[in-house]
TORKOL-4160 file (C-alpha; in steps of 0.2 Angstrom, whole numbers, padded with zeros to 4 digits, m for minus):
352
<pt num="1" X="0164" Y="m0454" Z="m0248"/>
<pt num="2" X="0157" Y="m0446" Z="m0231"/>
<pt num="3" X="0169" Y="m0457" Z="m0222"/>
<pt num="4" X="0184" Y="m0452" Z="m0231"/>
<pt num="5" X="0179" Y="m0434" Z="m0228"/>
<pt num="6" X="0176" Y="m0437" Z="m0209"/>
<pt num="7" X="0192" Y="m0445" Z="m0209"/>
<pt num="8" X="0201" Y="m0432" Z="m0220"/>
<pt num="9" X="0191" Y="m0417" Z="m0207"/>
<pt num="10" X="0199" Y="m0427" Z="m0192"/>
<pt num="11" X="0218" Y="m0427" Z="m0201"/>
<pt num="12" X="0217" Y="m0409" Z="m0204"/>
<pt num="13" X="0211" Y="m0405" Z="m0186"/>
<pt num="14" X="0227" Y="m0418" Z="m0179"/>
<pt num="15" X="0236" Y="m0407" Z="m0189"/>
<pt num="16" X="0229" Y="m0390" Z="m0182"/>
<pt num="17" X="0231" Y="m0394" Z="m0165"/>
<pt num="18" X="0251" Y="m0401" Z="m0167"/>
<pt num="19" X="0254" Y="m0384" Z="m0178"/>
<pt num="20" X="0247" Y="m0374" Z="m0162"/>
<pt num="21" X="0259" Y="m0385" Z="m0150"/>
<pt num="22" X="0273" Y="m0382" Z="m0163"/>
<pt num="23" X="0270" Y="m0364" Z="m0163"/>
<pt num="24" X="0270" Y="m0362" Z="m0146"/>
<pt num="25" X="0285" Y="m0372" Z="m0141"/>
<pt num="26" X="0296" Y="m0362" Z="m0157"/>
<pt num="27" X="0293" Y="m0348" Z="m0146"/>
<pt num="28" X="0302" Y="m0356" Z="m0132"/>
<pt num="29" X="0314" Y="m0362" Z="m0144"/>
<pt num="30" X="0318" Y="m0346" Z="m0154"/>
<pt num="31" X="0318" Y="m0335" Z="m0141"/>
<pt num="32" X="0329" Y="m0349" Z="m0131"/>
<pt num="33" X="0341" Y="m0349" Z="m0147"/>
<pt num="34" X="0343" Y="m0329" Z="m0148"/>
<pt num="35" X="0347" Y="m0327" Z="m0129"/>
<pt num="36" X="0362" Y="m0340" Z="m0131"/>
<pt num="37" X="0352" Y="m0354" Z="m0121"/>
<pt num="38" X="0358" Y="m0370" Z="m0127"/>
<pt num="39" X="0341" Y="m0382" Z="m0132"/>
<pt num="40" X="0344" Y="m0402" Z="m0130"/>
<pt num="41" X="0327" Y="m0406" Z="m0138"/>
<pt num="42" X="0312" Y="m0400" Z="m0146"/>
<pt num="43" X="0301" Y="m0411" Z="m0148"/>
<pt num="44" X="0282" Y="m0411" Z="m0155"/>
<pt num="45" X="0270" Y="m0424" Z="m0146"/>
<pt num="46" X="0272" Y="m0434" Z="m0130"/>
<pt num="47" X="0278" Y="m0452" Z="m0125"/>
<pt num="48" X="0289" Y="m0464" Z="m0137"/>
<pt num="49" X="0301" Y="m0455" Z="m0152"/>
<pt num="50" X="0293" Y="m0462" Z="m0165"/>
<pt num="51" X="0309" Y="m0453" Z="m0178"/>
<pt num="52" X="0323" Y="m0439" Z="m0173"/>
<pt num="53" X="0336" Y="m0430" Z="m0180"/>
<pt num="54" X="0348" Y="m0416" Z="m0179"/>
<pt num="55" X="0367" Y="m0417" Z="m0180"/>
<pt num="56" X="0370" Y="m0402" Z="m0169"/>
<pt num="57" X="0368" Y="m0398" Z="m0153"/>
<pt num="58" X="0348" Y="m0401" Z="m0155"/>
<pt num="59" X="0339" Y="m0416" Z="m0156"/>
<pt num="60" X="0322" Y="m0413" Z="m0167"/>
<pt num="61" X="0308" Y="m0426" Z="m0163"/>
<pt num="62" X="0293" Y="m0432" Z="m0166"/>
<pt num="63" X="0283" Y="m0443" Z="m0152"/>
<pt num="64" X="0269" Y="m0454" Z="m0152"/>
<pt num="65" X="0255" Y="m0444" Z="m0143"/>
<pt num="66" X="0249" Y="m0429" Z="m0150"/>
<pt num="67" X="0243" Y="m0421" Z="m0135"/>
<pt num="68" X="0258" Y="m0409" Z="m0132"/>
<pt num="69" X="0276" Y="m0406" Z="m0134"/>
<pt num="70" X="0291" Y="m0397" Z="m0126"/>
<pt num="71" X="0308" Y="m0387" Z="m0129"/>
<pt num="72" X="0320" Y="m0393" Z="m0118"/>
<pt num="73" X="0334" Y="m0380" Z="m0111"/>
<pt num="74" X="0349" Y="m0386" Z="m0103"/>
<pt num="75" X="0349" Y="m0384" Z="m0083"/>
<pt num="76" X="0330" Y="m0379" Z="m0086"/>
<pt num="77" X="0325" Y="m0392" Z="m0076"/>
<pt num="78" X="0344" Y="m0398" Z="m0069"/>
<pt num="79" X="0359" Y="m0390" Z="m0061"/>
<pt num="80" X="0370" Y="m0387" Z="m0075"/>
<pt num="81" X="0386" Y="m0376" Z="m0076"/>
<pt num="82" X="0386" Y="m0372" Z="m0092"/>
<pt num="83" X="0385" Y="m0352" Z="m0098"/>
<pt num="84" X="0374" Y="m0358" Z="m0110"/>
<pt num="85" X="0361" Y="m0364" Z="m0096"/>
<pt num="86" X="0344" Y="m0358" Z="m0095"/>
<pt num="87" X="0350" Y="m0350" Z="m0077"/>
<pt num="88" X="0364" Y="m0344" Z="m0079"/>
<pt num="89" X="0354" Y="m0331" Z="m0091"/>
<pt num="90" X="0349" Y="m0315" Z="m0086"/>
<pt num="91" X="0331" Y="m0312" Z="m0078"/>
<pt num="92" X="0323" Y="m0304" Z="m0092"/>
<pt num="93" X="0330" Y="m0316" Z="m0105"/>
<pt num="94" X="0321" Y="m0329" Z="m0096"/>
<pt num="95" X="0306" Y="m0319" Z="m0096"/>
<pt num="96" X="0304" Y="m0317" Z="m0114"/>
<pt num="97" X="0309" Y="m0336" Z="m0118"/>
<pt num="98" X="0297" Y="m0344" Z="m0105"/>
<pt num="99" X="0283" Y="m0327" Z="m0110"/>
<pt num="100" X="0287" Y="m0331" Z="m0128"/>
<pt num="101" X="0276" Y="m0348" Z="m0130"/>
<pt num="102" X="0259" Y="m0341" Z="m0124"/>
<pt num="103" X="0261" Y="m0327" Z="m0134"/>
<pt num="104" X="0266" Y="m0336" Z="m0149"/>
<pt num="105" X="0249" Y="m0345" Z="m0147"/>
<pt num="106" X="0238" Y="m0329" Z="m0149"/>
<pt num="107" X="0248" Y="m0323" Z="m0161"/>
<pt num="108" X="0243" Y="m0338" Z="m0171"/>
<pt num="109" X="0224" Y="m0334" Z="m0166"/>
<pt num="110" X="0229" Y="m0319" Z="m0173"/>
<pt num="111" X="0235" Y="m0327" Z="m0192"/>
<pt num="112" X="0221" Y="m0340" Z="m0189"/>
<pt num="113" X="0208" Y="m0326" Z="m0189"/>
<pt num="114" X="0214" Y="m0317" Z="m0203"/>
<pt num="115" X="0213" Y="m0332" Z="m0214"/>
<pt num="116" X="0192" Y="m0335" Z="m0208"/>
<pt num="117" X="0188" Y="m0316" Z="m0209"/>
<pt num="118" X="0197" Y="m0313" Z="m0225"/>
<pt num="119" X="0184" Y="m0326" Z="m0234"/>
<pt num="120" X="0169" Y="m0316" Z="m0226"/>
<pt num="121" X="0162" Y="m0302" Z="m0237"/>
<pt num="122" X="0154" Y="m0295" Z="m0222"/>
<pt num="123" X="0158" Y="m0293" Z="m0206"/>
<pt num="124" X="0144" Y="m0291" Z="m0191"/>
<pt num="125" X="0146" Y="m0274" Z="m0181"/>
<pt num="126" X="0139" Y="m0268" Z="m0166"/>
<pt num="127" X="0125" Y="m0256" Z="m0173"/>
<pt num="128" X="0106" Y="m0262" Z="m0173"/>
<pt num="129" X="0100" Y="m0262" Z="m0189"/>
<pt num="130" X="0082" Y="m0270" Z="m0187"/>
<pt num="131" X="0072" Y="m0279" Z="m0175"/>
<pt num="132" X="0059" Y="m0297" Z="m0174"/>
<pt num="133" X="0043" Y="m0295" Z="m0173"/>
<pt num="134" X="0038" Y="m0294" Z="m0152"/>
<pt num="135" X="0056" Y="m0288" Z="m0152"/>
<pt num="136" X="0061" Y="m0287" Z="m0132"/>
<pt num="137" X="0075" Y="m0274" Z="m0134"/>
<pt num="138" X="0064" Y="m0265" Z="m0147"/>
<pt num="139" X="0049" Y="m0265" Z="m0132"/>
<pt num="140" X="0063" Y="m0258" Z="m0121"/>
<pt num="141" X="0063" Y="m0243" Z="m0129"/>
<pt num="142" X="0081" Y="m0248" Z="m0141"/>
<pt num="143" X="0081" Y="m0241" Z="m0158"/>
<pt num="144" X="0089" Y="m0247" Z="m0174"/>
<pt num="145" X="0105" Y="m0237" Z="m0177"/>
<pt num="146" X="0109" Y="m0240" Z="m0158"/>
<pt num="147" X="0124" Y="m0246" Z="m0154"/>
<pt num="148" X="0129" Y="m0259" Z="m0138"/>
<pt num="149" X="0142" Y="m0250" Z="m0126"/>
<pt num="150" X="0139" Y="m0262" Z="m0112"/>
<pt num="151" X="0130" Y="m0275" Z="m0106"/>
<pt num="152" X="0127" Y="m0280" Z="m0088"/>
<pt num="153" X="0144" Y="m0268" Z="m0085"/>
<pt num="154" X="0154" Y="m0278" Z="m0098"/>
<pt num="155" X="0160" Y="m0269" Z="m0113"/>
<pt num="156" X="0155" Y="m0274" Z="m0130"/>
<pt num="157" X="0167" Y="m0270" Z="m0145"/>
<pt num="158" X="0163" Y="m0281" Z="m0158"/>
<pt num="159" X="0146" Y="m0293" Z="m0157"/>
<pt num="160" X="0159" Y="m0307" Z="m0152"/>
<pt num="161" X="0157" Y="m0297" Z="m0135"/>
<pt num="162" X="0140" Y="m0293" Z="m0136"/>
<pt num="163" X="0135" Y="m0314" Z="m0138"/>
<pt num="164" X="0146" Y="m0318" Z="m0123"/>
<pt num="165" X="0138" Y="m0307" Z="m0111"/>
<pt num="166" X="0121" Y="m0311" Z="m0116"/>
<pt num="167" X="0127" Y="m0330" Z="m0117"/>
<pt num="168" X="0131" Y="m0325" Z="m0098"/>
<pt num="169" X="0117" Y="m0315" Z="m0092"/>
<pt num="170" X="0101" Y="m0318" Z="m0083"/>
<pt num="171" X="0090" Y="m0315" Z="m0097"/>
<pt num="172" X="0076" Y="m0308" Z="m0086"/>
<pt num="173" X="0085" Y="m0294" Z="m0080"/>
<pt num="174" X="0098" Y="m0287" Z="m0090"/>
<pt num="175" X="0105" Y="m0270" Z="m0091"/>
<pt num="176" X="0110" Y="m0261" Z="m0109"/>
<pt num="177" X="0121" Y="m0244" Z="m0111"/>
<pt num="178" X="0117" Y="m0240" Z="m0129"/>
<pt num="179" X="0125" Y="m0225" Z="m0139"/>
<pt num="180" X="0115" Y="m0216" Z="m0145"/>
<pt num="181" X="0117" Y="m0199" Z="m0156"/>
<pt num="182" X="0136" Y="m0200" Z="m0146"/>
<pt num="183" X="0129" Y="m0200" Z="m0129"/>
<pt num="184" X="0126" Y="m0215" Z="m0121"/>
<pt num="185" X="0109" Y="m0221" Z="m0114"/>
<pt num="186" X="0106" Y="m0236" Z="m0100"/>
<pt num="187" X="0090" Y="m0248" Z="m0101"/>
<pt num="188" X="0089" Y="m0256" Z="m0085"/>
<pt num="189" X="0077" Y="m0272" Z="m0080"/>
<pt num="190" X="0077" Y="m0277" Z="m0098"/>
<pt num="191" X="0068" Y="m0294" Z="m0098"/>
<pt num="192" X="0076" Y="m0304" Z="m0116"/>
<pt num="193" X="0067" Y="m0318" Z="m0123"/>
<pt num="194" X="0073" Y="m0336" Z="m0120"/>
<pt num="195" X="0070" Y="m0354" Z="m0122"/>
<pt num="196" X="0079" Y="m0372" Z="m0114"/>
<pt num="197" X="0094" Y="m0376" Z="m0125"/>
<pt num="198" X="0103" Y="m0394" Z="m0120"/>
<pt num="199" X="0098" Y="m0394" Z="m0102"/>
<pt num="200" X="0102" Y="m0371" Z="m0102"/>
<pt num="201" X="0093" Y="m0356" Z="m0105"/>
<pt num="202" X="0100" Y="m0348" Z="m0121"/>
<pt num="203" X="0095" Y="m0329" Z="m0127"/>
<pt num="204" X="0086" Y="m0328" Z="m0142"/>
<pt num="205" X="0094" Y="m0314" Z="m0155"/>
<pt num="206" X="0078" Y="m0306" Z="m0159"/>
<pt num="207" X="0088" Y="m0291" Z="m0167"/>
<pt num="208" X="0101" Y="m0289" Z="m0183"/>
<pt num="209" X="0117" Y="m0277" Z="m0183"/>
<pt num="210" X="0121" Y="m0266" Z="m0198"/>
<pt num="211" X="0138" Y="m0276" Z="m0210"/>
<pt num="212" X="0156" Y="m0270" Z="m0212"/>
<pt num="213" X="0159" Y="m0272" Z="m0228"/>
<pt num="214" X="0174" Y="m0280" Z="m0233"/>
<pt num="215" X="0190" Y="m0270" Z="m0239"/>
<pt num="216" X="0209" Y="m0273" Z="m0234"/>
<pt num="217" X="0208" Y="m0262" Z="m0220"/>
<pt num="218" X="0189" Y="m0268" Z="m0210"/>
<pt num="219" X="0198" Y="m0287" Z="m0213"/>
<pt num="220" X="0215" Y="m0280" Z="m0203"/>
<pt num="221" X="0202" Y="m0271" Z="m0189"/>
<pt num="222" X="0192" Y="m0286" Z="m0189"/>
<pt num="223" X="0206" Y="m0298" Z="m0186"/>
<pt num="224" X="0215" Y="m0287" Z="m0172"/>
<pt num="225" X="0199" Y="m0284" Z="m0165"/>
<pt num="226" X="0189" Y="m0302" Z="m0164"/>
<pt num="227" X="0205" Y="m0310" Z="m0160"/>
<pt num="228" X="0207" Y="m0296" Z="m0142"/>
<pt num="229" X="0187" Y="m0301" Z="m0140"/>
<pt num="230" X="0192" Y="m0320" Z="m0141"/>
<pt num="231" X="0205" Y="m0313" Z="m0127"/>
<pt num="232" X="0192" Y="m0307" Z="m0116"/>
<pt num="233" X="0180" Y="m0321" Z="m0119"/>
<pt num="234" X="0193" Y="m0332" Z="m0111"/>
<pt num="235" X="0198" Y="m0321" Z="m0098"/>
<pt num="236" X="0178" Y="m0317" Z="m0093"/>
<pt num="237" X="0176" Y="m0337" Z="m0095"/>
<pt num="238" X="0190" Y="m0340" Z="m0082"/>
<pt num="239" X="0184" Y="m0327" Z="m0071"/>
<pt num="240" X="0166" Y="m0332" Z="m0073"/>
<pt num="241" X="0172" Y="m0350" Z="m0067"/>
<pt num="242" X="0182" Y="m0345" Z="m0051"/>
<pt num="243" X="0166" Y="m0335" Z="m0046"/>
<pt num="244" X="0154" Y="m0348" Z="m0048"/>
<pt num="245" X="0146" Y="m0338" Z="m0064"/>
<pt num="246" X="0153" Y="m0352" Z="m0077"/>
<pt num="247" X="0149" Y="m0368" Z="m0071"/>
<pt num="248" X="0166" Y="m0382" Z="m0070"/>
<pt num="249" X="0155" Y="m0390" Z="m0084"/>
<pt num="250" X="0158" Y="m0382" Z="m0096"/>
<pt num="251" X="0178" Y="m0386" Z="m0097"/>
<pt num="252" X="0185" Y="m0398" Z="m0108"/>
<pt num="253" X="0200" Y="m0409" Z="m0110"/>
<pt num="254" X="0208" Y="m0416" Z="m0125"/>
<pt num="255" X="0194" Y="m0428" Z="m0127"/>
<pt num="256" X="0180" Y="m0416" Z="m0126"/>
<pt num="257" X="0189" Y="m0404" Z="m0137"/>
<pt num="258" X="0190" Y="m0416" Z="m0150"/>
<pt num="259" X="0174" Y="m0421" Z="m0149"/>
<pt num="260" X="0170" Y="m0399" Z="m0153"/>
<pt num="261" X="0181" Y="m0400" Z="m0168"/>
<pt num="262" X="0171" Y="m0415" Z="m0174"/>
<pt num="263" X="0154" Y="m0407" Z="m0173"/>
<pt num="264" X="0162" Y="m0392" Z="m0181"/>
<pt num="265" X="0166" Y="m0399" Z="m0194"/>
<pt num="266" X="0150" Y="m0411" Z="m0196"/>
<pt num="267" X="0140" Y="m0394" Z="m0193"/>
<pt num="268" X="0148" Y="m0386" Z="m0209"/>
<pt num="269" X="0150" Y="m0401" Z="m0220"/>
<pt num="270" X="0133" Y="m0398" Z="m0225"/>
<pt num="271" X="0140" Y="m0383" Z="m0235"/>
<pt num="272" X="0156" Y="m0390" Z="m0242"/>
<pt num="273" X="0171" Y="m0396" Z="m0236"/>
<pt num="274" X="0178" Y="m0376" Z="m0234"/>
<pt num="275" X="0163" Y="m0372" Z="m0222"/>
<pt num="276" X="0170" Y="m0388" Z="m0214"/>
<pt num="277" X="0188" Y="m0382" Z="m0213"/>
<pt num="278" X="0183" Y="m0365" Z="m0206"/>
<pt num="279" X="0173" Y="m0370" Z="m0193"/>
<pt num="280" X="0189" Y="m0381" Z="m0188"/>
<pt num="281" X="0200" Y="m0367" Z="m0190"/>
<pt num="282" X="0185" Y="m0356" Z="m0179"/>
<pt num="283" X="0187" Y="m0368" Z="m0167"/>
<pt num="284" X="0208" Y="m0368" Z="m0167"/>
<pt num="285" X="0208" Y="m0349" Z="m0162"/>
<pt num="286" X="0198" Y="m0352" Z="m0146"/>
<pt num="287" X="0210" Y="m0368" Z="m0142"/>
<pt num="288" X="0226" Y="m0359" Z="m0149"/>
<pt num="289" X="0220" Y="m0342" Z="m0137"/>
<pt num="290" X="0214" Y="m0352" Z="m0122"/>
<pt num="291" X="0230" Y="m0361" Z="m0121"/>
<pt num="292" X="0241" Y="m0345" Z="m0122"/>
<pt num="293" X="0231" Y="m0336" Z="m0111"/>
<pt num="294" X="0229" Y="m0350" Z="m0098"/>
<pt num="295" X="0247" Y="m0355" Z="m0099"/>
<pt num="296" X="0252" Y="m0337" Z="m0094"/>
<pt num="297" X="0243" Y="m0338" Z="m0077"/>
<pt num="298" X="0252" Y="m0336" Z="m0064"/>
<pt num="299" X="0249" Y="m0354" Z="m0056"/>
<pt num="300" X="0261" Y="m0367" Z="m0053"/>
<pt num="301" X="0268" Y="m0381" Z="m0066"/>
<pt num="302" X="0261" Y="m0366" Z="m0080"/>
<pt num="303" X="0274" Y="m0354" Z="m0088"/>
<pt num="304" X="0265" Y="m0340" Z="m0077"/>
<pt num="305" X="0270" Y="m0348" Z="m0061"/>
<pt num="306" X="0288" Y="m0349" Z="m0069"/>
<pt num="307" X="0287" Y="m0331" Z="m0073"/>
<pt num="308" X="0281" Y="m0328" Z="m0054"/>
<pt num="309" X="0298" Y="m0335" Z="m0048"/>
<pt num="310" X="0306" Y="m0326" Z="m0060"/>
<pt num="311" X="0297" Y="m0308" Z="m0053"/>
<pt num="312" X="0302" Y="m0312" Z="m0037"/>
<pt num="313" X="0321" Y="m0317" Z="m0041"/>
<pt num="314" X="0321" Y="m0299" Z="m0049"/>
<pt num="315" X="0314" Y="m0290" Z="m0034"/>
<pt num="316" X="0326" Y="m0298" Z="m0023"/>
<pt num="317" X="0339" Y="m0301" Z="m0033"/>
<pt num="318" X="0345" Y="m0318" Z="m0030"/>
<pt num="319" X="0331" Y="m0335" Z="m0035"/>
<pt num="320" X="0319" Y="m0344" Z="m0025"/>
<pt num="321" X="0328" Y="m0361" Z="m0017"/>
<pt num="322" X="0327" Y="m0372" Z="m0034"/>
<pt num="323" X="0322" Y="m0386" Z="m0024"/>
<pt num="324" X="0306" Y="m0375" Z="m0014"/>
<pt num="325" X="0301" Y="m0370" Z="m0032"/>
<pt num="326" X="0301" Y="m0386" Z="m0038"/>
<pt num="327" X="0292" Y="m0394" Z="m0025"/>
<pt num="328" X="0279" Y="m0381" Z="m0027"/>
<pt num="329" X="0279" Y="m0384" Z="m0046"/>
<pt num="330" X="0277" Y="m0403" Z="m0042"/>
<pt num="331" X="0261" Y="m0400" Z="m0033"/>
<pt num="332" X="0254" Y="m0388" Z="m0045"/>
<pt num="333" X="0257" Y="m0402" Z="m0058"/>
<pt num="334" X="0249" Y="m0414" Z="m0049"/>
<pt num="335" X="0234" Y="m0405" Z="m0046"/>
<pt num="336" X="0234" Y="m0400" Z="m0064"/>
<pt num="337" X="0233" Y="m0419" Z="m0071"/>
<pt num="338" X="0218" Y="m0422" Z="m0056"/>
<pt num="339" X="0211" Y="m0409" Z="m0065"/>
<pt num="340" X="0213" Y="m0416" Z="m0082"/>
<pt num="341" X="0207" Y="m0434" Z="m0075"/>
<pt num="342" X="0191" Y="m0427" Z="m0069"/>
<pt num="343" X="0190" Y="m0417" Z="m0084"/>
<pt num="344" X="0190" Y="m0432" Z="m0095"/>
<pt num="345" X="0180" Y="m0443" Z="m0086"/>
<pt num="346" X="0167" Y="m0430" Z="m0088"/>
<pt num="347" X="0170" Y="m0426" Z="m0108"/>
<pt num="348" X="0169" Y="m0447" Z="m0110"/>
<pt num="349" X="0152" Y="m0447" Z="m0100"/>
<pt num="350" X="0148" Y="m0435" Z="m0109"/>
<pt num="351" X="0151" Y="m0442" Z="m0127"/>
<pt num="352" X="0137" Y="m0458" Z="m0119"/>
């Protein structure tokens, strides 16, 4: 029984991760559509056609490998004289068709959110209700019915926030804005408790924040506003890793992810099948956000180095030498799959 439901948890998480592809490349597609840009194939999954269709000007397929996907545009990628070619199009049509995917993906955080929040009869806010016994922010001089502002200058507006800057600070010296009575009060050199957790220092919550209770609109708040903390928690995790905060690490491939959604759902099937499901679908709102947000920066081989070209066509008013662009895309490629490579190697180590 436990294997069919491993095997069942594994099926819905395929699932999950081709729904987030789909979604992001039927914003390409859609977007494409309503601009009058002519779309040979879109296609879900990489490498051999395992069945396609479409009678039309479209071909709908479906390919072996589900590691990824693609809408493609005639003259996207090719000369083509068509009006209906992706290049022939207006600037800021192409900006909201090659925009459109990344967004589309944290709009799906967004849905995917909704549908873990709206279970939860509570939600966690950013007020202190009580604290541990030998409490280290209670010895700071913190008081319940405080509520985080900051942390080490970061801005905490939900506890989502709050957890990522103290899973990112020195725990011996930390600095904590507080509001207070509506004014705000800063507790510098606060030294937190902490212990060794898989080979890292970890802070250890010796503190509990006052509930939201549910109602229709703290589960629409909660929802916009964990999903732009999930936002900043990728974009902090990105910055943290350029500036040496973050170590290379903790960044994982396909392999690596998997292996995430797989102790997810292990770690909740202890409490049914539905605690399983929605630590799957937890997981899918940081994947589905990271790619949107990754995708969008502006780097080469990535939608946001497409969108670069486009800013500067605009500016100047005629395109970047398409075969300039692509070369630079080439390269940006390239070093992208290095990256994955090195990525995997580590995440299969890592599973030995």
């Amino acid at each position: 029984m436990f294997f069919i439901t491993t095997v069942l948890l594994i099926v819905i998480a395929v699932l999950l991760f081709c729904l987030i592809v789909f979604i992001h490349e039927l914003g390409h597609f859609v977007t494409a559509k309503l601009c009058g840009i002519k779309v040979n194939e879109f296609a879900i999954g990489m490498g051999p056609r395992l069945f396609k269709f479409g009678k039309k000007e479209t071909v709908y397929s479906l390919r072996l490998f589900p590691i990824g996907g693609f809408c493609a545009m005639e003259g996207d990628d090719t000369a083509s004289e068509s009006p209906r070619a992706f290049g022939k199009k207006r600037v800021w049509q192409r900006v909201i068709v090659i925009a459109a995917g990344g967004i589309m993906n944290i709009v799906l955080g967004f849905f995917l959110m909704f549908v873990v929040l709206v279970q939860q009869p509570y939600y966690a806010s950013t007020t202190v209700s009580s604290f541990a016994e030998g409490s280290a922010l209670q010895a700071a001089g913190i008081q319940s019915g405080d509520t985080f502002y900051s942390i080490d200058g970061r801005r905490s507006y939900t506890m989502q926030d709050v957890q990522f800057s103290l899973a990112v600070c020195d725990p011996s010296n930390v600095e904590f804005v507080m509001i207070r009575d509506g004014e705000q009060i800063t507790f510098s050199n606060v030294q937190l408790h902490s212990r060794f957790q898989n080979d890292r220092i970890v802070v250890i919550y010796d503190f509990k924040v006052q509930p939201i209770t549910r109602t229709f609109g703290s589960v629409i708040g909660q929802t916009f506003s964990n999903t732009l903390a999930n936002v900043r928690t990728v974009w902090g995790s990105l910055v943290g890793i350029v500036t040496g905060q973050i170590s290379l690490n903790n960044l994982s491939g396909p392999i690596g992810t998997a292996e995430a959604i797989t102790q997810a759902a292990s770690s909740g099937l202890g409490a049914g099948f539905g605690a399983a499901v929605n630590n799957i679908l937890s997981v899918m709102i940081t994947i589905t956000v990271n790619l949107g947000i990754v995708n969008l920066l502006p780097l080469p081989a990535l939608d946001g180095g497409r969108l670069v070209f486009l800013l500067i066509e605009g500016i100047r008013g005629k395109p970047v030498n398409p075969k300039h662009e692509g070369w630079i895309h080439a390269a940006g490629f390239a070093a992208l799959i290095c990256l994955m490579v090195v990525i995997s190697i580590k995440d299969i180590i890592g599973l030995f």
